[in-house]
mmCIF entry with sequence, helices, sheets and N, C-alpha, C, O atoms, coordinates in Angstrom:
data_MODEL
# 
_entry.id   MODEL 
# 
_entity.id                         1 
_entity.type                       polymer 
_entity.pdbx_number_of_molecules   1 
# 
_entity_poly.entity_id                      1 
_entity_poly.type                           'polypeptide(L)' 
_entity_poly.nstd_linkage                   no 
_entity_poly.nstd_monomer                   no 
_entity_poly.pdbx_seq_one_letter_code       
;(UNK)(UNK)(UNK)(UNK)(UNK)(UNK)(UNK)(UNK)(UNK)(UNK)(UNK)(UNK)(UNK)(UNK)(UNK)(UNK)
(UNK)(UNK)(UNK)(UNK)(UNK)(UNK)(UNK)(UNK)(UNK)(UNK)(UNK)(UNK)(UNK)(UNK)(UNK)(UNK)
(UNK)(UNK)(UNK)(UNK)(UNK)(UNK)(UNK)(UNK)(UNK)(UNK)(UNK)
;
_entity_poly.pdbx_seq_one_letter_code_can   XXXXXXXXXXXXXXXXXXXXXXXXXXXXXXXXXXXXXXXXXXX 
_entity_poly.pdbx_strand_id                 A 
# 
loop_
_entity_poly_seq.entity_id 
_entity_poly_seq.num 
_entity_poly_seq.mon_id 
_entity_poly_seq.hetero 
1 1  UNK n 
1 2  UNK n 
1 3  UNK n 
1 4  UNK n 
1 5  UNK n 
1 6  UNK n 
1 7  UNK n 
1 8  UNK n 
1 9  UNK n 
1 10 UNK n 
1 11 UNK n 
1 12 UNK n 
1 13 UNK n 
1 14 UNK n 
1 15 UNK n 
1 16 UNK n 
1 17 UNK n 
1 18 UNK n 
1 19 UNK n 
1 20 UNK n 
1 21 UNK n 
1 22 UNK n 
1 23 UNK n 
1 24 UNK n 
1 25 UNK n 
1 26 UNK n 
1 27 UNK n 
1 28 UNK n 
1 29 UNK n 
1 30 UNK n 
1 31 UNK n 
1 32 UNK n 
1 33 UNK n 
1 34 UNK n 
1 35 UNK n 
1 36 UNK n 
1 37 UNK n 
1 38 UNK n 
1 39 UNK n 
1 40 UNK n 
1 41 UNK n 
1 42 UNK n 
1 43 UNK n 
# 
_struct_asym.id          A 
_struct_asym.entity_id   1 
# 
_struct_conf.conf_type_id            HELX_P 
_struct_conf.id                      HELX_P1 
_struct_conf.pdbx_PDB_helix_id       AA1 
_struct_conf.beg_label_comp_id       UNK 
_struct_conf.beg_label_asym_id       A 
_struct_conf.beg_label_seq_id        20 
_struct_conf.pdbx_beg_PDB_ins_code   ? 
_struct_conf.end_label_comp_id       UNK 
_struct_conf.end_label_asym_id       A 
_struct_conf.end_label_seq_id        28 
_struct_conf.pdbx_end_PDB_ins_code   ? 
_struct_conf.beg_auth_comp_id        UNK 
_struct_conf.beg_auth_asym_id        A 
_struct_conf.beg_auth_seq_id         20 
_struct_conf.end_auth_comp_id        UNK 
_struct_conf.end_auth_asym_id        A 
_struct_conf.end_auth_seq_id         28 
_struct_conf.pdbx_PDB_helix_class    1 
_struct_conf.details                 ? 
_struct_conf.pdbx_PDB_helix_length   9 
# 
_struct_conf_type.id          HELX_P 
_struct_conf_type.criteria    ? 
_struct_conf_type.reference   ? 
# 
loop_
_struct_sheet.id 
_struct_sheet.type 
_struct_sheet.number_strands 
_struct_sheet.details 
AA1 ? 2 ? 
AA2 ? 2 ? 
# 
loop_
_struct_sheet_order.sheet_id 
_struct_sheet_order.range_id_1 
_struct_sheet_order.range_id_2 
_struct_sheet_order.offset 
_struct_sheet_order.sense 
AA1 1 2 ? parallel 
AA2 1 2 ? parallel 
# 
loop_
_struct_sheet_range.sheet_id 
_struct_sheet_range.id 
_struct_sheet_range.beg_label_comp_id 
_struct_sheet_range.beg_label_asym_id 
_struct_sheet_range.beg_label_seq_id 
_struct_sheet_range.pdbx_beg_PDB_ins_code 
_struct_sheet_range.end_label_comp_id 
_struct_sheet_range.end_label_asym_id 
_struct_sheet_range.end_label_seq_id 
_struct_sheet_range.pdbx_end_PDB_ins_code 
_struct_sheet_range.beg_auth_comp_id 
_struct_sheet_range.beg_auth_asym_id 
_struct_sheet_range.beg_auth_seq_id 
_struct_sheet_range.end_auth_comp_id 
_struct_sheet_range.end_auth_asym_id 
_struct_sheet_range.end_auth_seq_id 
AA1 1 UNK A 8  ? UNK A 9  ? UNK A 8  UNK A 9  
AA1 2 UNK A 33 ? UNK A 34 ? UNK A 33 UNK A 34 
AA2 1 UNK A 13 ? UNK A 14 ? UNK A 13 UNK A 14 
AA2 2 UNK A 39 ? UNK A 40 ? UNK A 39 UNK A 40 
# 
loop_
_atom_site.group_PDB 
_atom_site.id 
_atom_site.type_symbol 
_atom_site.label_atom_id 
_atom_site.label_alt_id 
_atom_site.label_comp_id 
_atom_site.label_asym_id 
_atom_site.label_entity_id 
_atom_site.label_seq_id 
_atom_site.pdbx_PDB_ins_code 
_atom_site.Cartn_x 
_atom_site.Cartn_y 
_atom_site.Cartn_z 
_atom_site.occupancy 
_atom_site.B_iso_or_equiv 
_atom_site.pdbx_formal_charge 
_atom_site.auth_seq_id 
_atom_site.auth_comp_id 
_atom_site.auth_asym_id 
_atom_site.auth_atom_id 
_atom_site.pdbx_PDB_model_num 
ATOM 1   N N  . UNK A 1 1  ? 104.016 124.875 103.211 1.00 0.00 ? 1  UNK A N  1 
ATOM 2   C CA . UNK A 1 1  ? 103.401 125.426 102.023 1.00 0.00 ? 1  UNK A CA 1 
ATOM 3   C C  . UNK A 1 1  ? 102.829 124.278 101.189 1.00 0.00 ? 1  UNK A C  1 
ATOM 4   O O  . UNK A 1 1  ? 103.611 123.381 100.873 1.00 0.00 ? 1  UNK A O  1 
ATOM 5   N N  . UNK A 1 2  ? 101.488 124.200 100.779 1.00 0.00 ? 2  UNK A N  1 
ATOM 6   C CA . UNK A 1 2  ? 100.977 123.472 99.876  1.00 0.00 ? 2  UNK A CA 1 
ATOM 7   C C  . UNK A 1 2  ? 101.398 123.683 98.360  1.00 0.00 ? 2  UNK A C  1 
ATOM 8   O O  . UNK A 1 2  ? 101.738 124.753 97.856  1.00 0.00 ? 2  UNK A O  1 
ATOM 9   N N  . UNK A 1 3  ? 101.305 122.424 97.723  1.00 0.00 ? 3  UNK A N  1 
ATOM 10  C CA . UNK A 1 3  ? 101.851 122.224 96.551  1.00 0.00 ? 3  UNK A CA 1 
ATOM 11  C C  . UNK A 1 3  ? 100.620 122.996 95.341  1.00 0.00 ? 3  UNK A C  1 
ATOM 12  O O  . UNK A 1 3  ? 100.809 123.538 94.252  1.00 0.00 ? 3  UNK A O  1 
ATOM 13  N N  . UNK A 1 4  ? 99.448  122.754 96.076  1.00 0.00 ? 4  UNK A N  1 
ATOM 14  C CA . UNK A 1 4  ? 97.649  123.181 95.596  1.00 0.00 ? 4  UNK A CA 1 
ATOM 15  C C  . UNK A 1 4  ? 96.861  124.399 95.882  1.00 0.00 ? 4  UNK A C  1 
ATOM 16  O O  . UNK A 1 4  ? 95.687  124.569 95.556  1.00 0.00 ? 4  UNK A O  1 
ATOM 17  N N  . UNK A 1 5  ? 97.733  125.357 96.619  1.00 0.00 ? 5  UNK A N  1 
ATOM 18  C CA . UNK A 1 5  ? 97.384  126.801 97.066  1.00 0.00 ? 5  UNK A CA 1 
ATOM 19  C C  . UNK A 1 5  ? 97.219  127.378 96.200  1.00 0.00 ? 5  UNK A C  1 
ATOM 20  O O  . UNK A 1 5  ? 98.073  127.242 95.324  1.00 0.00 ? 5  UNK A O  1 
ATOM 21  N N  . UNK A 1 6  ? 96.292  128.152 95.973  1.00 0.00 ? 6  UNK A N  1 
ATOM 22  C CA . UNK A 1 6  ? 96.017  128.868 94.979  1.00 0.00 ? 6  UNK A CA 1 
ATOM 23  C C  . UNK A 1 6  ? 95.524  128.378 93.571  1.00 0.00 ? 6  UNK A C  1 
ATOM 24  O O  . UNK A 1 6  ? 95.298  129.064 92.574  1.00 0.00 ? 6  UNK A O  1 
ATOM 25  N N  . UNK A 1 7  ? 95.416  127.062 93.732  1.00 0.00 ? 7  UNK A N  1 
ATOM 26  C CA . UNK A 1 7  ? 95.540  126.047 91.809  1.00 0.00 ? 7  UNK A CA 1 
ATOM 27  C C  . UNK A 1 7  ? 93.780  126.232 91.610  1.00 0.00 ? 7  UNK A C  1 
ATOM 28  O O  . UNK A 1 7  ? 92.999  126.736 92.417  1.00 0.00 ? 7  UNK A O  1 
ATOM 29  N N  . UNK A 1 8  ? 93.612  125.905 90.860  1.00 0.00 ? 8  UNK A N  1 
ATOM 30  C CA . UNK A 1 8  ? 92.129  125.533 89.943  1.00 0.00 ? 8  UNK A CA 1 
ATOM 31  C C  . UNK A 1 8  ? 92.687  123.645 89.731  1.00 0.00 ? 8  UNK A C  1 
ATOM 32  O O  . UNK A 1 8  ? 93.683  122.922 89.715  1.00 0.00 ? 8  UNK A O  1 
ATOM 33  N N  . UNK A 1 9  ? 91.163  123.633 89.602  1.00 0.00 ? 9  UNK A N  1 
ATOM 34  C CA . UNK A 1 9  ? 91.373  121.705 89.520  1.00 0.00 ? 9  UNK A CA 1 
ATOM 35  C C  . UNK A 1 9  ? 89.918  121.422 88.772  1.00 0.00 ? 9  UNK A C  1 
ATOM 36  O O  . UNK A 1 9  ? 88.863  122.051 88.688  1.00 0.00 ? 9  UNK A O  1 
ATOM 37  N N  . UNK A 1 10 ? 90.259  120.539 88.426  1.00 0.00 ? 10 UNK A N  1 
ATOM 38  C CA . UNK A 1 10 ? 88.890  119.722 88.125  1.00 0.00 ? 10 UNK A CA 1 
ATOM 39  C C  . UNK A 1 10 ? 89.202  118.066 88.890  1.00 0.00 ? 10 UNK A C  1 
ATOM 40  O O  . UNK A 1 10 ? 90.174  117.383 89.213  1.00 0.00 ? 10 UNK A O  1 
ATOM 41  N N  . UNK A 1 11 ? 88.008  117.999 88.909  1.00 0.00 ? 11 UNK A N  1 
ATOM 42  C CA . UNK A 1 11 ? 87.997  116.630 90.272  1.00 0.00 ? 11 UNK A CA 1 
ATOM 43  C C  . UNK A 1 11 ? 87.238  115.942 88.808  1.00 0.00 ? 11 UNK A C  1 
ATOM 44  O O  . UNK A 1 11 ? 86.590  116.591 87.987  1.00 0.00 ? 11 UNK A O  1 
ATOM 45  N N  . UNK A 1 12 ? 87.575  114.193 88.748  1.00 0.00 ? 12 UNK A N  1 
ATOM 46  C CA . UNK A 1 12 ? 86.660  113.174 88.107  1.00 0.00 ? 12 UNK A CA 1 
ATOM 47  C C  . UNK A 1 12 ? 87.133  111.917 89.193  1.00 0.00 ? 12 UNK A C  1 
ATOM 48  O O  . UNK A 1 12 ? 88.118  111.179 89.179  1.00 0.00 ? 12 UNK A O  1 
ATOM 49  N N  . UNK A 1 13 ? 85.923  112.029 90.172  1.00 0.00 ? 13 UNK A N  1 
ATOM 50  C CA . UNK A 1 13 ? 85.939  110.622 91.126  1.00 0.00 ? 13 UNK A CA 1 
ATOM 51  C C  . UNK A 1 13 ? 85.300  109.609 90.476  1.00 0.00 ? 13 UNK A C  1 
ATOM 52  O O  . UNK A 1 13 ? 84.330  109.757 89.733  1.00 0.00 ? 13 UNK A O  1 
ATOM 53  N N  . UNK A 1 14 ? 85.945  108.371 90.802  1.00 0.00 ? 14 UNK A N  1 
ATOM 54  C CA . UNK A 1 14 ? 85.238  106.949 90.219  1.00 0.00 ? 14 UNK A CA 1 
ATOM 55  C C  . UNK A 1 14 ? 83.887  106.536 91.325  1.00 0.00 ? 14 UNK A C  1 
ATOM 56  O O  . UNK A 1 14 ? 83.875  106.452 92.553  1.00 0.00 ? 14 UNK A O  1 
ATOM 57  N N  . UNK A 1 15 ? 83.101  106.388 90.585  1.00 0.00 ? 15 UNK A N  1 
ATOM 58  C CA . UNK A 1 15 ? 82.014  105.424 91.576  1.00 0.00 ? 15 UNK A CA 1 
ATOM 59  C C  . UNK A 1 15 ? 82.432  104.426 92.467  1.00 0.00 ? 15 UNK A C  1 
ATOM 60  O O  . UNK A 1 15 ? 81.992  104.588 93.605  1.00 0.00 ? 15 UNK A O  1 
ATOM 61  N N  . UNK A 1 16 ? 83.340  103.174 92.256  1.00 0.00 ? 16 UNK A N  1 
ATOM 62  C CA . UNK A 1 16 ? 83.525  102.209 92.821  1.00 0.00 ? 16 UNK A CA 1 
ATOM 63  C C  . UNK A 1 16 ? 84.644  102.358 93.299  1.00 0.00 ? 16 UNK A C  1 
ATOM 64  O O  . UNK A 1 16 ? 85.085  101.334 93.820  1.00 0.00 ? 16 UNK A O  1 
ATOM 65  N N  . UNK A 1 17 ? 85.589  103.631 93.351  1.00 0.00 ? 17 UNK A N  1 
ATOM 66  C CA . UNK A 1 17 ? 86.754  103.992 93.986  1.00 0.00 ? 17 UNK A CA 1 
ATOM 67  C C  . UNK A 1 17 ? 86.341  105.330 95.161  1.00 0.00 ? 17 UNK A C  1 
ATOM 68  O O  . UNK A 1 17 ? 85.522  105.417 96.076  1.00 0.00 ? 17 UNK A O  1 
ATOM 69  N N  . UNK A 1 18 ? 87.273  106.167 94.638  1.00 0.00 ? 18 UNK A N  1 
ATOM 70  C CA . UNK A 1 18 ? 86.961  107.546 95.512  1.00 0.00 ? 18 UNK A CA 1 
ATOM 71  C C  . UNK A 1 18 ? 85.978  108.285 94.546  1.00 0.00 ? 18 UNK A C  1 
ATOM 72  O O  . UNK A 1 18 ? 86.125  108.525 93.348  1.00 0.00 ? 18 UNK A O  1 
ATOM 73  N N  . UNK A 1 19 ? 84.910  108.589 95.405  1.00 0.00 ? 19 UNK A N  1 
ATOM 74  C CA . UNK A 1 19 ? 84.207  110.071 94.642  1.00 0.00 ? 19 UNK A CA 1 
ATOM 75  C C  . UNK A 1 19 ? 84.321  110.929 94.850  1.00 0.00 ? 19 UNK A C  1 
ATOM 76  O O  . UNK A 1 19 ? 84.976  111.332 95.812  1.00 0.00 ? 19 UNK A O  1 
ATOM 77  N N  . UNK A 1 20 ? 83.504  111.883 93.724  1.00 0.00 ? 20 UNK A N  1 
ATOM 78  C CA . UNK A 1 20 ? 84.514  113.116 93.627  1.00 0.00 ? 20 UNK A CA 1 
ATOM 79  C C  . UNK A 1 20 ? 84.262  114.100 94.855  1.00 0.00 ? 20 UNK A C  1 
ATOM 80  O O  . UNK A 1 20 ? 85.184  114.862 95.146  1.00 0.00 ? 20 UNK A O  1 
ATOM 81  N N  . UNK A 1 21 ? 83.096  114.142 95.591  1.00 0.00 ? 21 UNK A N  1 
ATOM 82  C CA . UNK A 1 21 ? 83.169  114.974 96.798  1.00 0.00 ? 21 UNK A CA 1 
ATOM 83  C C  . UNK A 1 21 ? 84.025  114.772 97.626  1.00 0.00 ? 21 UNK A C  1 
ATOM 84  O O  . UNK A 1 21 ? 84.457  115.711 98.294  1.00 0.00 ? 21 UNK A O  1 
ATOM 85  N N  . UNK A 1 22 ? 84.529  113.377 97.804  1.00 0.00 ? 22 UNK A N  1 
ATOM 86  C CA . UNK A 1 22 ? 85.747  113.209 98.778  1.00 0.00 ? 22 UNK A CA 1 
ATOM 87  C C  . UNK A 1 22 ? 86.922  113.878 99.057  1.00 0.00 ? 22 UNK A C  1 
ATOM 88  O O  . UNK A 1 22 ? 87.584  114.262 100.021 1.00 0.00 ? 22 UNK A O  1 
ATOM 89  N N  . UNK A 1 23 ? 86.937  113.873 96.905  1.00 0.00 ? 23 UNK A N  1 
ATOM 90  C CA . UNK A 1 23 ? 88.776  114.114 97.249  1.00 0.00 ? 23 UNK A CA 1 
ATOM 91  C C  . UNK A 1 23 ? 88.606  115.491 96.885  1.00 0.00 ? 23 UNK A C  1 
ATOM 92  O O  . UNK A 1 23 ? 89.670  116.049 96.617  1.00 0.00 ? 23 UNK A O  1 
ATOM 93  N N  . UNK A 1 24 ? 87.502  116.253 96.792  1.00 0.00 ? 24 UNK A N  1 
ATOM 94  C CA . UNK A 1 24 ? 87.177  117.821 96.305  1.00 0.00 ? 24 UNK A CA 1 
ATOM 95  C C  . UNK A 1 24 ? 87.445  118.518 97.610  1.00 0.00 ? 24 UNK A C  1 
ATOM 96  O O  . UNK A 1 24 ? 87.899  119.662 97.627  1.00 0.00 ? 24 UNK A O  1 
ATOM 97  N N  . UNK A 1 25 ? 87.014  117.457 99.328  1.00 0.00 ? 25 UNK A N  1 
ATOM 98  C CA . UNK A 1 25 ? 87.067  118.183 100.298 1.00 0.00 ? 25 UNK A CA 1 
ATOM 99  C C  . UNK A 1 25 ? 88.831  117.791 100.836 1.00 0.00 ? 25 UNK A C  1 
ATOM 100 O O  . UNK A 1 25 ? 89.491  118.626 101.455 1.00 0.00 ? 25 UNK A O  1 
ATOM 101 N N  . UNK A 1 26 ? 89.171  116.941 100.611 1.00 0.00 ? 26 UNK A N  1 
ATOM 102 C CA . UNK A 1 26 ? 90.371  116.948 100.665 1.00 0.00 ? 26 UNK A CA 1 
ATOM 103 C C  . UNK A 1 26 ? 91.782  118.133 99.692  1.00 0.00 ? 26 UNK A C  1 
ATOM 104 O O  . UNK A 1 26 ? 92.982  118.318 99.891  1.00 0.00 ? 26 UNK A O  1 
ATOM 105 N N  . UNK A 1 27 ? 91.079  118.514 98.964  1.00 0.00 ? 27 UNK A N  1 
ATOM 106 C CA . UNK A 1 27 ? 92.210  119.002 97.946  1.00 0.00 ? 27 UNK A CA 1 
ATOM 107 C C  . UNK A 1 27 ? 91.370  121.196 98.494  1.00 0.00 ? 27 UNK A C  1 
ATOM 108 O O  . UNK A 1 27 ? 92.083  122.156 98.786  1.00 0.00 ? 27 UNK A O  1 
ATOM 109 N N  . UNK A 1 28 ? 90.214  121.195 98.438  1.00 0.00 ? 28 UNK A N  1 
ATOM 110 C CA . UNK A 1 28 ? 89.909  122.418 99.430  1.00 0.00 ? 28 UNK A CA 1 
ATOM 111 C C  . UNK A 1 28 ? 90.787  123.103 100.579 1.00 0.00 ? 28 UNK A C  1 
ATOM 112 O O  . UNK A 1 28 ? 91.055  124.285 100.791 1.00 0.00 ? 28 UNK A O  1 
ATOM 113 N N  . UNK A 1 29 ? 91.242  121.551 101.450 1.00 0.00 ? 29 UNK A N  1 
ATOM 114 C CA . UNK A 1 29 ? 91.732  122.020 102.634 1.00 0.00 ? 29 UNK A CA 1 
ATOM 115 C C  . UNK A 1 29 ? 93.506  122.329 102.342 1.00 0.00 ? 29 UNK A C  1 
ATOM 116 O O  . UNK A 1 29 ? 94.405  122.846 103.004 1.00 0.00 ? 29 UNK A O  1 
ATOM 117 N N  . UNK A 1 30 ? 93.429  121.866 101.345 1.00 0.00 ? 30 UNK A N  1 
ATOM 118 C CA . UNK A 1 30 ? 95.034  122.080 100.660 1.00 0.00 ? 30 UNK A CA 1 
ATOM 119 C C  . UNK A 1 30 ? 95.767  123.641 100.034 1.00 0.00 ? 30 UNK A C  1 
ATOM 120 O O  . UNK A 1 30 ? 96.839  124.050 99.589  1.00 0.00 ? 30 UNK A O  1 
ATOM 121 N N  . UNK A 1 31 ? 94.222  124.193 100.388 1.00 0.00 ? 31 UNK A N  1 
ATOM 122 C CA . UNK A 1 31 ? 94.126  125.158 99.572  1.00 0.00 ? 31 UNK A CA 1 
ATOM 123 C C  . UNK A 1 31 ? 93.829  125.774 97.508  1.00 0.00 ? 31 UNK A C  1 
ATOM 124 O O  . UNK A 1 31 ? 94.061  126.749 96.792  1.00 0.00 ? 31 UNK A O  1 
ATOM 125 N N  . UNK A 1 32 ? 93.201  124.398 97.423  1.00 0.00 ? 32 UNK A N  1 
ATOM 126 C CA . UNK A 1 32 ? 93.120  124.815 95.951  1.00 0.00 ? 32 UNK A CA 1 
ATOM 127 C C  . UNK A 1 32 ? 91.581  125.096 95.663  1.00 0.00 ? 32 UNK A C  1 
ATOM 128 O O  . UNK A 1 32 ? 90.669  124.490 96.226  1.00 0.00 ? 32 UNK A O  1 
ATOM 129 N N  . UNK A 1 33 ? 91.461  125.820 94.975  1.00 0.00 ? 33 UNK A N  1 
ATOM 130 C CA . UNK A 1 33 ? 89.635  126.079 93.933  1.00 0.00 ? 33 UNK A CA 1 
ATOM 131 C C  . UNK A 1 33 ? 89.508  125.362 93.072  1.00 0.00 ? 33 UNK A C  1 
ATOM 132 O O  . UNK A 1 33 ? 90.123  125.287 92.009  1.00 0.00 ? 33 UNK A O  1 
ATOM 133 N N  . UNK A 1 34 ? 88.258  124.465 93.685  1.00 0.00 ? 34 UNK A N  1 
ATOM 134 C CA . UNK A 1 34 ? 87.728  123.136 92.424  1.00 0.00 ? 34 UNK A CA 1 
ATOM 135 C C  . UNK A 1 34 ? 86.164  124.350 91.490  1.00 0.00 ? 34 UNK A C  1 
ATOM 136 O O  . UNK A 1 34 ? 85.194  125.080 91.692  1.00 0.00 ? 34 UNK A O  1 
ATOM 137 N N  . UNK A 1 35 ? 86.988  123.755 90.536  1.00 0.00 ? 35 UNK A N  1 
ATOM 138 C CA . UNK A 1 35 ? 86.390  124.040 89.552  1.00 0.00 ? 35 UNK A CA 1 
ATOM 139 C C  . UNK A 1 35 ? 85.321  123.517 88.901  1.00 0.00 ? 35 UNK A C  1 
ATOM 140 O O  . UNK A 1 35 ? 84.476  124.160 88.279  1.00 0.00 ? 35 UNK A O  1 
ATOM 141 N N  . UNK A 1 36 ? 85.390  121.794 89.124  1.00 0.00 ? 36 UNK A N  1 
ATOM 142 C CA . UNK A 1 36 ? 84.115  121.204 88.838  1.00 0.00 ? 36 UNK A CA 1 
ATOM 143 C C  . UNK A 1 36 ? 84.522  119.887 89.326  1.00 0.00 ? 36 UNK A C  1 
ATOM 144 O O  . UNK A 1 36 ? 85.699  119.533 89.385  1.00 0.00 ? 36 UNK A O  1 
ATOM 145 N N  . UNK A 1 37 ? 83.338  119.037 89.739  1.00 0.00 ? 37 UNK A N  1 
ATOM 146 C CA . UNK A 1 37 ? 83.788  117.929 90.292  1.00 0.00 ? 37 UNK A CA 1 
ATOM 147 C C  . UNK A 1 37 ? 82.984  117.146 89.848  1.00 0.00 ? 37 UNK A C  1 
ATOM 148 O O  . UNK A 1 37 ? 81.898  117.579 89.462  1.00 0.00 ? 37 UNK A O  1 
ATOM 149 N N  . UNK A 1 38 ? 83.309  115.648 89.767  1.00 0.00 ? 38 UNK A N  1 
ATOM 150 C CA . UNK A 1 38 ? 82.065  114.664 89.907  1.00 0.00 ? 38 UNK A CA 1 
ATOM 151 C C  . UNK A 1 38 ? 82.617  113.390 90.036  1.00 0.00 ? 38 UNK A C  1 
ATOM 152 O O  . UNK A 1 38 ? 83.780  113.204 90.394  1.00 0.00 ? 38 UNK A O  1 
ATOM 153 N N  . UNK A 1 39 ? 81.742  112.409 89.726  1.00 0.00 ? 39 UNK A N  1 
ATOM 154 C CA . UNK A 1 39 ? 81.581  111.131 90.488  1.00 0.00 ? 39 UNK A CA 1 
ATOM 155 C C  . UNK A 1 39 ? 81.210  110.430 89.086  1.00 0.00 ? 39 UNK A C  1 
ATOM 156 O O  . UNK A 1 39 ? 80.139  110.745 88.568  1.00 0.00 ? 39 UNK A O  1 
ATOM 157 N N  . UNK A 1 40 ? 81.992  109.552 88.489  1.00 0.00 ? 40 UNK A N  1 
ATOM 158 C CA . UNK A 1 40 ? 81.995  108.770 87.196  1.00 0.00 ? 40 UNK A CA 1 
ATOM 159 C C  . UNK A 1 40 ? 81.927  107.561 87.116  1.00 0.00 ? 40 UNK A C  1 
ATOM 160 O O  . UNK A 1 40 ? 82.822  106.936 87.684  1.00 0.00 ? 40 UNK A O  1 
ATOM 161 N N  . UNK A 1 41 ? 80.852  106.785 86.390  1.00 0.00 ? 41 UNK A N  1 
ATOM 162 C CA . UNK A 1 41 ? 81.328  105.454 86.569  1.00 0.00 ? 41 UNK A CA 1 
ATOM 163 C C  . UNK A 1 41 ? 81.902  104.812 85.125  1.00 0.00 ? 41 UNK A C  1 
ATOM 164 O O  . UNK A 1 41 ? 81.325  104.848 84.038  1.00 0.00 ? 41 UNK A O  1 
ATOM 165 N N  . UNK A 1 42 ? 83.348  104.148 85.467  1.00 0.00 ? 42 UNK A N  1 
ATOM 166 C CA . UNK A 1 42 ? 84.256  103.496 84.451  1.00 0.00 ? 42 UNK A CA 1 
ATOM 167 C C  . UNK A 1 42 ? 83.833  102.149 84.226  1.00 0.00 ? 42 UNK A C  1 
ATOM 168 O O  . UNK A 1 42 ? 84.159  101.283 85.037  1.00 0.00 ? 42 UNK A O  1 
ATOM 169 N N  . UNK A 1 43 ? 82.840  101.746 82.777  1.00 0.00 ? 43 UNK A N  1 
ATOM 170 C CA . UNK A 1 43 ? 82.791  100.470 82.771  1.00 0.00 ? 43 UNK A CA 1 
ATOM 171 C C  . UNK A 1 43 ? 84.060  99.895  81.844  1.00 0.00 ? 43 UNK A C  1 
ATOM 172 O O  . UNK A 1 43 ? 84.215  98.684  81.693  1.00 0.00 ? 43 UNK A O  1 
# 
């Protein structure tokens, strides 16, 4: 049983780390609904 089944999320991926499509398709297969995602850059 996933810990993310059924959850709502919001994804904020770093530019120079993970972005956010990455870990949006990773946390999908977990079973959770992303809600909004993106890709940020932290200066």
């Amino acid at each position: 049983m996933s810990l993310l089944k059924d959850k709502k999320v919001i994804i904020i991926g770093d530019r120079d780390g993970i972005p956010g499509p990455a870990i949006e398709e990773v946390v999908k297969t977990a079973g959770a609904d992303v809600i909004y995602s993106a890709t940020e850059c932290f200066v």
